[in-house]
N, C-alpha and C positions, 0 to 999 in steps of 0.2 A: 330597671330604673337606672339612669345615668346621674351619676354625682362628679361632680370635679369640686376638688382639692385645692389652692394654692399651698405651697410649700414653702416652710421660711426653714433657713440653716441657720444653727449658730453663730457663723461667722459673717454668711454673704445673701445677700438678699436672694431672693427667687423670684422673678416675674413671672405672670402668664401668658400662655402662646397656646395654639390648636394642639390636638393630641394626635399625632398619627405614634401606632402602636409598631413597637419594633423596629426602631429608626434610628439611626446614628444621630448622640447629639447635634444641637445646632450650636455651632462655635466661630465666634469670629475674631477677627487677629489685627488692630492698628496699632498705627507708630504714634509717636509725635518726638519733639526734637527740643532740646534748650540750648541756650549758647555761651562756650565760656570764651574768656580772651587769654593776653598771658602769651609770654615768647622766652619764659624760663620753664624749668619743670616745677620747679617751687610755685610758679603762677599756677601755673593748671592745677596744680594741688587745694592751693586758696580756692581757685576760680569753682571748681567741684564743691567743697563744703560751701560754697556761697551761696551756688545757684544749683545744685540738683537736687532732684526730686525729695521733699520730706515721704517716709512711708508711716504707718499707721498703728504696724505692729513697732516699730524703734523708737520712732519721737526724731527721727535724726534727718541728715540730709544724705544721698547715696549718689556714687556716679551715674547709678543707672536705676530704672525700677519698673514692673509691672504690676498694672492694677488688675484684679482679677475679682468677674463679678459672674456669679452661677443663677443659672433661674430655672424655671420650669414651670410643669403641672401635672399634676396626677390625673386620673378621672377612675371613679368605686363604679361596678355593677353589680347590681343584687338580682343574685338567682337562682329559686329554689330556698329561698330562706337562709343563702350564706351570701356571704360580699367578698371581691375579690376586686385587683388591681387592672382596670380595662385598659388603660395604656398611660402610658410616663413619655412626659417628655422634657429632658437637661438640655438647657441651653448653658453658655458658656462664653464671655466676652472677655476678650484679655488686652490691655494696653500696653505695648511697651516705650516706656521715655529713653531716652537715650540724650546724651552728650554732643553737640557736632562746635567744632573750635573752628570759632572766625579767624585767627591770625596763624593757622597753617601754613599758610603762603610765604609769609614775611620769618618764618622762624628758622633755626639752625636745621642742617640736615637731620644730624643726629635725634635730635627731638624729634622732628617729625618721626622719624623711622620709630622711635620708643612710642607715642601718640596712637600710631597707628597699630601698632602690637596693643596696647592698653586697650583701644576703644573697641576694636574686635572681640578682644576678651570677656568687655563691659555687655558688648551683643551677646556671644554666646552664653553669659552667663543668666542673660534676662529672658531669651528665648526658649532655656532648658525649664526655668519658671511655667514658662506658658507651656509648656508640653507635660510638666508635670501636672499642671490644671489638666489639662484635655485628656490625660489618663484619667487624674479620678472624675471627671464630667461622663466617662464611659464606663465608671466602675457602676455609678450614683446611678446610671440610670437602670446597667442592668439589673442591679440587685433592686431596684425599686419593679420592674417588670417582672422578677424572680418570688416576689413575695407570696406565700402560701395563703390562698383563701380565710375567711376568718367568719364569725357568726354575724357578727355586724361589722356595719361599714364604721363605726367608731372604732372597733378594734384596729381594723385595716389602717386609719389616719392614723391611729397612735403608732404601728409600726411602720408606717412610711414617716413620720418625723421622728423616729426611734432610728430609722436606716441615714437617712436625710444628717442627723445628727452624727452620726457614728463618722462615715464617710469622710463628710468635711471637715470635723476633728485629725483624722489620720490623713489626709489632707494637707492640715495644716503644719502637723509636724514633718512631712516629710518636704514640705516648702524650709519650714526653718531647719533640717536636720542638710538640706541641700546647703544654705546659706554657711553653717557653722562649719563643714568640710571644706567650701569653697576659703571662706576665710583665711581656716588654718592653714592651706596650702596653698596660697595667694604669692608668695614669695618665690616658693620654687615652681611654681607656676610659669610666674611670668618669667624669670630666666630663661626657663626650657623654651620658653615661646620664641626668647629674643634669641638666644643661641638658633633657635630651628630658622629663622626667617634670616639670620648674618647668614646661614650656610645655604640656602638658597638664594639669593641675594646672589653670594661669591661664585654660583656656578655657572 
């Protein structure tokens, strides 16, 4: 007998989708863009807390932000009088916002050059986000396909949202434990950036 599961995590919703068993999650990846103005550095500072993205876990507004939403479904088969995991399947959608400045054109060189060191930075640091999703989206599903047989298919749902649970917790913290790093090293960061790109630049 075939049973399916929907899966809910503590953090991120789960949708349903067919089951093919043994399959790299399904994960997909958009942009979208805000716009700030500003032809000082001080502007674009304002212009940032103004108008980018609020997130959910801060309360705040950020240069840049990805939204990250996990889904799937399980399906139980009973056979022989035990129940085990017929196939799992994590999907995985990630949005990333990003920053794009209308008055580029019209501002000093200088800023530009620092603008463009900054919003690259702003990319790489929202797309390491998304890659840290599509790790645990591959973690979630294998240890959901790994689970050991069980006597009932109730046992089975309770450790598949016992796993389900676990995952997107460590998950989670390793999303904010990315954040808290990046942070504190945000400063000598972005030096080394501007020093690397003056010295190519000069050659």
């Amino acid at each position: 007998m075939r049973r399916v599961h929907r899966v809910f995590g503590a953090a991120f919703l789960l949708c349903v989708i067919s089951v093919p068993a043994q399959a790299e999650p399904l994960i997909t990846k958009t942009y979208s863009y805000f716009r700030i103005g500003g032809r000082k550095a001080e502007d674009l500072d304002k212009e940032l807390e103004r108008h980018g993205p609020v997130t959910k876990t801060s309360g705040h507004r950020h240069p840049g932000a990805t939204e990250i939403k996990f889904g799937g479904e399980v399906t139980y088969v009973e056979r022989s009088g035990r129940c085990s995991v017929g196939g799992a399947k994590v999907t995985l959608r990630t949005h990333i916002i990003l920053p794009r400045w209308s008055n580029g054109g019209k501002a000093a060189k200088d800023l530009r050059f620092i603008w463009g060191t900054l919003s690259s930075d702003i990319k790489r640091h929202e797309e390491r986000h998304a890659e840290i999703a599509r790790n645990y989206a591959r973690v979630l599903e294998r240890d959901l396909l790994d689970l050991p047989d069980r006597k009932t298919c109730d046992d089975v749902e309770a450790a598949v949202t016992e796993t389900t649970r676990l995952v997107l917790a460590e998950h989670d913290k390793q999303q904010a434990r990315f954040d808290q790093v990046e942070a504190k090293n945000f400063d000598a960061r972005m030096a080394r950036l501007l020093q690397y790109r003056i010295d190519q630049r000069s050659q």
